[in-house]
C-alpha positions as CSV (number, residue, x, y, z in Angstrom):
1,X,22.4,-18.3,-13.4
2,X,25.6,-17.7,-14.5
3,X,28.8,-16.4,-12.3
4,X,31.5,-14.6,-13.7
5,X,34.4,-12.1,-12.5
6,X,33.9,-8.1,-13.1
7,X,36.3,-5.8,-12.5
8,X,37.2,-8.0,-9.9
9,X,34.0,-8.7,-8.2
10,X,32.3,-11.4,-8.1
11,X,29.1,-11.3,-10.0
12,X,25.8,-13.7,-10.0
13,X,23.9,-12.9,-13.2
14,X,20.1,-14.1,-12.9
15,X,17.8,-14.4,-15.8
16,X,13.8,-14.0,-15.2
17,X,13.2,-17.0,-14.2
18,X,16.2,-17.4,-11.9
19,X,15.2,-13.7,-10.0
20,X,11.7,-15.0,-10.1
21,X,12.6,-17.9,-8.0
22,X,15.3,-16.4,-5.9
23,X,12.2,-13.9,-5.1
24,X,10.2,-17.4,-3.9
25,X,12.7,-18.4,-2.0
26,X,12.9,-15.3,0.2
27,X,9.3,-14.3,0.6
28,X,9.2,-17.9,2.1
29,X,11.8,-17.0,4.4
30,X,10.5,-13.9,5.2
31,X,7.9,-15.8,6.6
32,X,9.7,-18.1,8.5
33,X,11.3,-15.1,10.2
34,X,8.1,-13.0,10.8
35,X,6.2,-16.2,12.7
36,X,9.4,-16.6,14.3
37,X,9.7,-12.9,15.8
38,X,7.1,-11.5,17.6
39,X,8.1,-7.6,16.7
40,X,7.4,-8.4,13.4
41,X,4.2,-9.7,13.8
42,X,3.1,-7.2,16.3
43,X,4.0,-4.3,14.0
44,X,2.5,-6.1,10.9
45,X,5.7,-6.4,8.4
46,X,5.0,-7.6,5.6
47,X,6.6,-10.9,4.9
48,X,8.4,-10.3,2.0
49,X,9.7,-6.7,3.4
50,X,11.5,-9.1,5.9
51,X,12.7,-11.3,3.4
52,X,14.2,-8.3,1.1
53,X,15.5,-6.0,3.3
54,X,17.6,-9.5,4.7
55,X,19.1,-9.7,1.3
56,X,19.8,-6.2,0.9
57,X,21.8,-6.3,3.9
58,X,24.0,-9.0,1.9
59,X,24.3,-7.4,-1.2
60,X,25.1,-4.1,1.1
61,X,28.0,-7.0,2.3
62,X,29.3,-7.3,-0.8
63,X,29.5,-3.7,-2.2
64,X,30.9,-2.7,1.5
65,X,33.9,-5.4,0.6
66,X,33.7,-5.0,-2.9
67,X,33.7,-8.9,-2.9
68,X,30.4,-10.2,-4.8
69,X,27.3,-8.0,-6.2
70,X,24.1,-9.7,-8.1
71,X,22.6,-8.6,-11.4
72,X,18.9,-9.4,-12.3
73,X,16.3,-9.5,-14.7
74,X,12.9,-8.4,-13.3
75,X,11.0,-8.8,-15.9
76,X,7.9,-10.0,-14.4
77,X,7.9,-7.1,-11.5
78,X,5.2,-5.2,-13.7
79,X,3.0,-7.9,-14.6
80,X,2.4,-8.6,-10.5
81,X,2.1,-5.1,-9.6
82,X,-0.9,-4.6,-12.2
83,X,-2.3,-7.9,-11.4
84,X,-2.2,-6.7,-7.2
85,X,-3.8,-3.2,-8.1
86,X,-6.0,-5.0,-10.6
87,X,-7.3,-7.0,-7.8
88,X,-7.6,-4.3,-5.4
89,X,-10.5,-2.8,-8.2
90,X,-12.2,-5.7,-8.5
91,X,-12.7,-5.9,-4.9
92,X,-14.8,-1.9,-5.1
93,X,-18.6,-3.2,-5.2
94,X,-20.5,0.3,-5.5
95,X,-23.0,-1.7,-3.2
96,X,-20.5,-1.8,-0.1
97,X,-20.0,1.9,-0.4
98,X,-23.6,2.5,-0.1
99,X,-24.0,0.5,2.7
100,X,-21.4,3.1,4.6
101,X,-24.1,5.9,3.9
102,X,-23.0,9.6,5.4
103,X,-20.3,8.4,8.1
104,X,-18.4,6.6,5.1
105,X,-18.4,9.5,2.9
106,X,-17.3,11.9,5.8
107,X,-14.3,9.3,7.0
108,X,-13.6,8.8,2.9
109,X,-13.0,12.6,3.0
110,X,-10.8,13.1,5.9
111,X,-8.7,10.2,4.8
112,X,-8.6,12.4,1.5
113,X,-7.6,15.7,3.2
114,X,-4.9,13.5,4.9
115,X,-3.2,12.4,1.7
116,X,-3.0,16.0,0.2
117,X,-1.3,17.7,3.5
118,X,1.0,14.8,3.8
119,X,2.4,15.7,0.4
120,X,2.5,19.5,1.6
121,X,4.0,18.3,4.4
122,X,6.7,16.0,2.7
123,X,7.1,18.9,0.3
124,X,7.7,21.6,2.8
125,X,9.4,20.2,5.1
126,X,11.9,18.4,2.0
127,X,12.6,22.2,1.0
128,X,13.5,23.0,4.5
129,X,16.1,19.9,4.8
130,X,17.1,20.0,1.0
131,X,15.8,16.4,0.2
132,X,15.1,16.2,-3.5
133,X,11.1,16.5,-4.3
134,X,10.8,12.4,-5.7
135,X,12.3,11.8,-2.1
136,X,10.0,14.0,-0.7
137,X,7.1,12.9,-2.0
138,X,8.2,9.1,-1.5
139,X,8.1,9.6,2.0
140,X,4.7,11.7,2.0
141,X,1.2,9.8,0.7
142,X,2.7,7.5,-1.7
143,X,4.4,5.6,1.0
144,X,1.9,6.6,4.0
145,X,-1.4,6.2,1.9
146,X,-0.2,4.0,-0.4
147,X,2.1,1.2,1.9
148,X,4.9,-0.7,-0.4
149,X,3.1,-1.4,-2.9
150,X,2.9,2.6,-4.8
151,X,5.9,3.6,-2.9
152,X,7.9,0.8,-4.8
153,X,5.6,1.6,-8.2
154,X,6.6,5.3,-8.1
155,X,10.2,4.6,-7.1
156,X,10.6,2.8,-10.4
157,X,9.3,5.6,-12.2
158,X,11.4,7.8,-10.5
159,X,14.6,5.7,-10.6
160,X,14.1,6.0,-14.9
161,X,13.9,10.1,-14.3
162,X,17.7,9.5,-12.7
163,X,16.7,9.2,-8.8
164,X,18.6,6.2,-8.2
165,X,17.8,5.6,-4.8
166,X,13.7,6.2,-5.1
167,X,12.6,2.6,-4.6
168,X,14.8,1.9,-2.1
169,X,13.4,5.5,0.0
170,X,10.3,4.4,-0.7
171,X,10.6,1.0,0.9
172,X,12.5,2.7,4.0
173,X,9.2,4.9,4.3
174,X,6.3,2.6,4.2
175,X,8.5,-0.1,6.8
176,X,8.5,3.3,8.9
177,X,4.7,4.2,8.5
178,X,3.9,0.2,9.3
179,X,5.8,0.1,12.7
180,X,4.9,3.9,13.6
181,X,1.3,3.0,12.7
182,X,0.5,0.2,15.3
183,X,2.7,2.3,18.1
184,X,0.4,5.1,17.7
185,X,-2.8,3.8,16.7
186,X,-4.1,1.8,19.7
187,X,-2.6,4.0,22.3
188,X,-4.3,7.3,20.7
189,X,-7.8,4.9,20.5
190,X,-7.2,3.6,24.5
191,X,-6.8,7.5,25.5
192,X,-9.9,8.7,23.5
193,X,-12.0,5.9,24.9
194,X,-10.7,6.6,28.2
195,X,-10.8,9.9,29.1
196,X,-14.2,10.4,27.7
197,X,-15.5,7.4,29.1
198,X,-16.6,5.8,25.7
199,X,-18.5,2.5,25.2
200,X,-20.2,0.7,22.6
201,X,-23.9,1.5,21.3
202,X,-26.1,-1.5,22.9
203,X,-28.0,-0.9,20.2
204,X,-25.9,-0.8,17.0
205,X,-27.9,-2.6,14.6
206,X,-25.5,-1.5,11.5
207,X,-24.6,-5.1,10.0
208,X,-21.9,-5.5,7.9
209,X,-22.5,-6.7,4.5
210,X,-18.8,-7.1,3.2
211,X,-18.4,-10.8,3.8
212,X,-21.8,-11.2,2.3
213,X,-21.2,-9.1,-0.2
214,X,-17.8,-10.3,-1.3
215,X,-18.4,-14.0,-0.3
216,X,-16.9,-17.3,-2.5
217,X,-19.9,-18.5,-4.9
218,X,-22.1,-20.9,-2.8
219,X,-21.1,-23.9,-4.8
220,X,-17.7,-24.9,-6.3
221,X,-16.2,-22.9,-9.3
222,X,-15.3,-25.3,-12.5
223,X,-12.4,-25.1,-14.9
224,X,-14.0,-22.9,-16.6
225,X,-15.2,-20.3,-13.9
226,X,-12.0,-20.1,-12.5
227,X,-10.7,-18.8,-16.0
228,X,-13.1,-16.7,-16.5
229,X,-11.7,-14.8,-13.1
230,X,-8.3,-14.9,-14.1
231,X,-9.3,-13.9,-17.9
232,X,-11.1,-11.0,-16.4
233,X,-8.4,-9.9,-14.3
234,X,-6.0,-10.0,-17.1
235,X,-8.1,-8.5,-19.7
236,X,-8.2,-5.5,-16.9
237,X,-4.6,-5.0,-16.5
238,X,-4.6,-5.4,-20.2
239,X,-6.7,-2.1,-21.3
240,X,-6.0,-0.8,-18.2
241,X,-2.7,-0.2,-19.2
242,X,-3.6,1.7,-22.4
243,X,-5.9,3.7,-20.5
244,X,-2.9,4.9,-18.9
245,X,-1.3,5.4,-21.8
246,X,-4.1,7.4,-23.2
247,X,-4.5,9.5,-19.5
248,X,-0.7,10.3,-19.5
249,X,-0.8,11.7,-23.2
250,X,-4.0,13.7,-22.1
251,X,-2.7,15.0,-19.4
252,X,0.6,15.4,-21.1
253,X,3.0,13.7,-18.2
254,X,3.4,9.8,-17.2
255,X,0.4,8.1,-15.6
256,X,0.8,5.0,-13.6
257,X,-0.2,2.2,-15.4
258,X,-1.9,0.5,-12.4
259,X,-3.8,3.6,-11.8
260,X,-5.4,2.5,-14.8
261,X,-6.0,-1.0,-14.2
262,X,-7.1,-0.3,-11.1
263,X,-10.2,2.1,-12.7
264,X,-10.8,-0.4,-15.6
265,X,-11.0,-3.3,-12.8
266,X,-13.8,-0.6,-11.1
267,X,-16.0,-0.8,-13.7
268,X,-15.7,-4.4,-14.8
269,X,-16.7,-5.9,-11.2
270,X,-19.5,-3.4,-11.0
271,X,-20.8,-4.0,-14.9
272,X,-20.7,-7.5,-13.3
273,X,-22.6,-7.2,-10.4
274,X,-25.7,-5.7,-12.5
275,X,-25.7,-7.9,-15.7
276,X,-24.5,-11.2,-14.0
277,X,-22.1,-11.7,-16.8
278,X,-19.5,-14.3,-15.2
279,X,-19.4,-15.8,-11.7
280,X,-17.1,-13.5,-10.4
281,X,-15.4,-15.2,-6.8
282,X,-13.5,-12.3,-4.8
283,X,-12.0,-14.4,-2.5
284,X,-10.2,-16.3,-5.3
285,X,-9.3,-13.3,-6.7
286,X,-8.3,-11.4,-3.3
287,X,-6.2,-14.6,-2.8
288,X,-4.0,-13.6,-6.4
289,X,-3.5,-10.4,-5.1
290,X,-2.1,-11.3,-1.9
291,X,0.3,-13.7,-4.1
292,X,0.8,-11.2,-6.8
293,X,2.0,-8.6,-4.4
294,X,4.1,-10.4,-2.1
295,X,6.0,-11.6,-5.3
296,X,6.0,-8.0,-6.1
297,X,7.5,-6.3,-3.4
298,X,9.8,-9.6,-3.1
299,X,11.2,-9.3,-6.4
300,X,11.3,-5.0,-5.9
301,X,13.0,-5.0,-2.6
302,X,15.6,-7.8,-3.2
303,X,17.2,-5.7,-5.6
304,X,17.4,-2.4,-3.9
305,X,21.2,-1.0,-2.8
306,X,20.9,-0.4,0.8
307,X,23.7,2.3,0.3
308,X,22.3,4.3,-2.0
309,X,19.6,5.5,1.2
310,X,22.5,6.8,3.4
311,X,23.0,10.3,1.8
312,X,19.4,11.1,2.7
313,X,18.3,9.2,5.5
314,X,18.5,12.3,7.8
315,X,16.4,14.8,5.9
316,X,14.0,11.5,5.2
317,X,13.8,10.8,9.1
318,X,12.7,14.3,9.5
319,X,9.7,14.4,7.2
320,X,8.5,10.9,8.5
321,X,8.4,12.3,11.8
322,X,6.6,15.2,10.8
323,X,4.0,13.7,9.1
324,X,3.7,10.8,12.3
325,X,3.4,13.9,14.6
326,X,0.7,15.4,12.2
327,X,-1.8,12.5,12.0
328,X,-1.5,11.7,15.3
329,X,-2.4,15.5,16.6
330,X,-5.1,15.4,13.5
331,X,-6.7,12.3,14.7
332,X,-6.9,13.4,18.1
333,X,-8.0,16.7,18.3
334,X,-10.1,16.9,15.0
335,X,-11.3,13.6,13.7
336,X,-12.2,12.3,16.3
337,X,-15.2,15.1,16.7
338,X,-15.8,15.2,13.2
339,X,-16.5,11.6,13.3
340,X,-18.9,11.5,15.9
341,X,-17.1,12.4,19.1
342,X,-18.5,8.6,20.3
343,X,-16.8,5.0,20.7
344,X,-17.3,4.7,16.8
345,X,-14.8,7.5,16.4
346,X,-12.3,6.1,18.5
347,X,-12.2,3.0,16.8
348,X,-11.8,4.6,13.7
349,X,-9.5,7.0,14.6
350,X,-7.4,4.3,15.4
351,X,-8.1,2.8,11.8
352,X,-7.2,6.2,10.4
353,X,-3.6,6.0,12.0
354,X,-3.0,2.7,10.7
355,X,-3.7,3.1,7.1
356,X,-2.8,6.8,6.7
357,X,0.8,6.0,8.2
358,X,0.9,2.4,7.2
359,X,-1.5,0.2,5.1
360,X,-5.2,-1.3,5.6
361,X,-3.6,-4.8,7.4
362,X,-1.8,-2.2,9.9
363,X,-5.7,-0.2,10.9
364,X,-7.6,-3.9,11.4
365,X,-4.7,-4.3,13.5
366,X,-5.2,-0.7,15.6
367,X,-8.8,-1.5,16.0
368,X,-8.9,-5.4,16.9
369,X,-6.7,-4.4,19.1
370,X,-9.5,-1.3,20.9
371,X,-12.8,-3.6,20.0
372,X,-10.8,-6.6,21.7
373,X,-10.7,-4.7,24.9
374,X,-13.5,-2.8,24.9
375,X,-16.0,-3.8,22.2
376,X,-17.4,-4.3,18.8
377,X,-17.3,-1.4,16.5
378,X,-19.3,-2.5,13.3
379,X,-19.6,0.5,11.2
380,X,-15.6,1.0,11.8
381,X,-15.1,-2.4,10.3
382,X,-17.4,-1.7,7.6
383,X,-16.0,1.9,6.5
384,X,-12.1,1.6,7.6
385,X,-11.3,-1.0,5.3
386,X,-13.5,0.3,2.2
387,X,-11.9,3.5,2.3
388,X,-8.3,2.5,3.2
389,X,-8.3,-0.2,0.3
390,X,-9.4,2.0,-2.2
391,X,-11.6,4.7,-2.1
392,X,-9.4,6.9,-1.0
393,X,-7.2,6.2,-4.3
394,X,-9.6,7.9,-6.2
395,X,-8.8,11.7,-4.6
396,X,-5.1,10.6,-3.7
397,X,-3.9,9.2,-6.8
398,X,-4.5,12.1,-9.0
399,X,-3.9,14.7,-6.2
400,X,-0.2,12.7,-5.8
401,X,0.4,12.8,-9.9
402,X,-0.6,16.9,-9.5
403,X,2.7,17.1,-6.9
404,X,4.6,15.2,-9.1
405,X,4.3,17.1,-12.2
406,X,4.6,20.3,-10.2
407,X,7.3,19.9,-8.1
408,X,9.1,16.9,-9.6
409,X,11.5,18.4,-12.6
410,X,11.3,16.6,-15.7
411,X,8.1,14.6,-15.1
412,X,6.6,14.9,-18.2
413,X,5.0,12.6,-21.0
């Protein structure tokens, strides 16, 4: 790192290296902070949102005094978002989404439907409060659907089109969908299972097969196994991107490349499961992609310019609200029958808040929480988490890129 004076201001210049180990350094004190405070935990923040928006408030120290400002090089952001979405493919096994059968595919279609009226609402109502489309959109599916992860993947393209502010609004958004997730969730779950006096089936015999499905290898991986993981995975975020690449000039606008290594990663882990070509171990690989995206978002959020937010935090407010006030009326009135109109349903209503709003972590929470107090829901544990993880990627992801190349000026390849 070097220090130097700029115009007067103090300025700490990082190389890669240097950013990538500041970005440690606060995901590990984001932790320290979340086990310390109970909000946090309770309301499922991710450690290394903690950790950067504590540095953004002292980089927002030095711009407000105009006494010190940071530059970095974040030249490994990209590689650890495609190796987190990467992982996130590998973890599809066609055999867990048949083991959902019809309820899956009707839950996998609401949470669809969701994704594409949130970006009608965040369109909409944007027009109506004059926030810019990428803003819009940031604080519509991308963010609620998609958690920090694509809110902070999409900022960055949108930051290159001239929206300065887009990772930082799309960070803001996702923190709001996590919090507002768990504060609605349970309580909307508690009243359906209340006031229509719902209980569990005695005789649920629907098993889960995810843990046996995606379970370590029954003996010890070698050297050599464990590379053969990692080669996969990199080989996938490898072509992956060039599939992107070859999408975006089809389609003749930009593409995400972890869109593409996600779909490459699809196939790969399925080819596997039939032709038994490597011992493939998800819970090593599950364990990269918690590292991979913690680093991530650590490295994305540390060097966002918590000033930049303030002209549009009003109009943002307002669409966040909107689209918390339509889930939550969505879930209740109409999901909940076309689910079943049984204890199943409310569970996975509750699930449905805390992904569509938030992220998958966020709708385990909403329904530990119901199944602590009232019982086990297996086919909401089975379905929820398939669906929020990925599967409903594969409707929102293109239906997001359609609003963006409609509505978003100058979004072209």
């Amino acid at each position: 790192m070097s220090i130097l004076t700029v115009d007067n201001v103090l300025t700490m210049k990082a190389d890669a290296i240097m950013t990538l180990a500041m970005a440690s350094v606060l995901l590990l004190i984001g932790y320290f902070i979340k086990n310390k405070v109970s909000f946090l935990q309770k309301y499922c923040i991710p450690a290394p949102v903690v950790g950067g928006f504590l540095f953004m408030f002292i980089t927002w120290i030095g711009h407000a005094t105009n006494a010190f400002q940071f530059q970095f090089d974040t030249y490994f952001q990209n590689p650890f978002m495609l190796a987190f979405f990467t992982t996130i493919g590998l973890g599809a096994s066609f055999s867990l989404i048949k083991k959902g059968g019809k309820l899956l595919i009707i839950y996998w279609l609401i949470s669809c439907f969701v994704s594409i009226v949130q970006n009608f609402i965040g369109i909409g109502v944007g027009k109506l409060t004059g926030l810019a489309a990428p803003y819009a959109l940031l604080s519509s599916a991308i963010s609620m659907i998609g958690g920090h992860g694509a809110a902070l993947a999409y900022g960055t393209t949108f930051e290159e089109m001239g929206y300065t502010a887009a990772k930082l609004a799309g960070a803001a958004a996702a923190t709001f969908g996590l919090i507002s997730s768990v504060m609605i969730g349970g309580p909307l779950a508690r009243r359906l299972v209340v006031k229509n006096g719902l209980k569990p089936d005695p005789n649920d015999n629907f098993t889960t097969d995810i843990d046996q499905i995606n379970a370590s290898t029954s003996s010890k991986l070698s050297g050599l196994d464990i590379i053969k993981n990692v080669t996969v995975l990199i080989v996938c975020m490898a072509i992956g991107t060039m599939v992107s690449g070859w999408i975006g000039s089809l389609i003749g606008m930009s593409f995400p490349t972890y869109v593409g290594a996600m779909m490459v990663a699809v196939v790969a882990r399925n080819l596997n499961e039939k032709f038994k070509l490597y011992r493939f171990d998800y819970p090593m690989i599950e364990k990269i992609g918690d590292v991979s995206l913690a680093l991530y978002l650590s490295l994305a959020l540390m060097t966002l310019k918590l000033w930049e937010l303030a002209d549009m935090a009003g109009p943002m407010l307002i669409v966040l609200l909107c689209q918390a006030l339509f889930l939550s009326v969505f879930t209740y009135f109409v999901v909940f029958k076309l689910l079943g109109s049984n204890y199943d349903s409310a569970v996975m209503s509750s699930g449905l808040i805390g992904h569509g709003l938030g992220a998958t972590p966020t709708a385990i929470v909403n329904m530990t929480a119901i199944t602590e107090e009232y019982g086990m829901s297996r086919r909401a544990f089975m379905i929820v988490p398939i669906v929020g993880a990925f599967l409903v990627d594969i409707i929102y992801q293109p239906a997001t890129i359609w609003f963006i190349k409609t509505f978003v000026e100058g979004f072209t390849g």
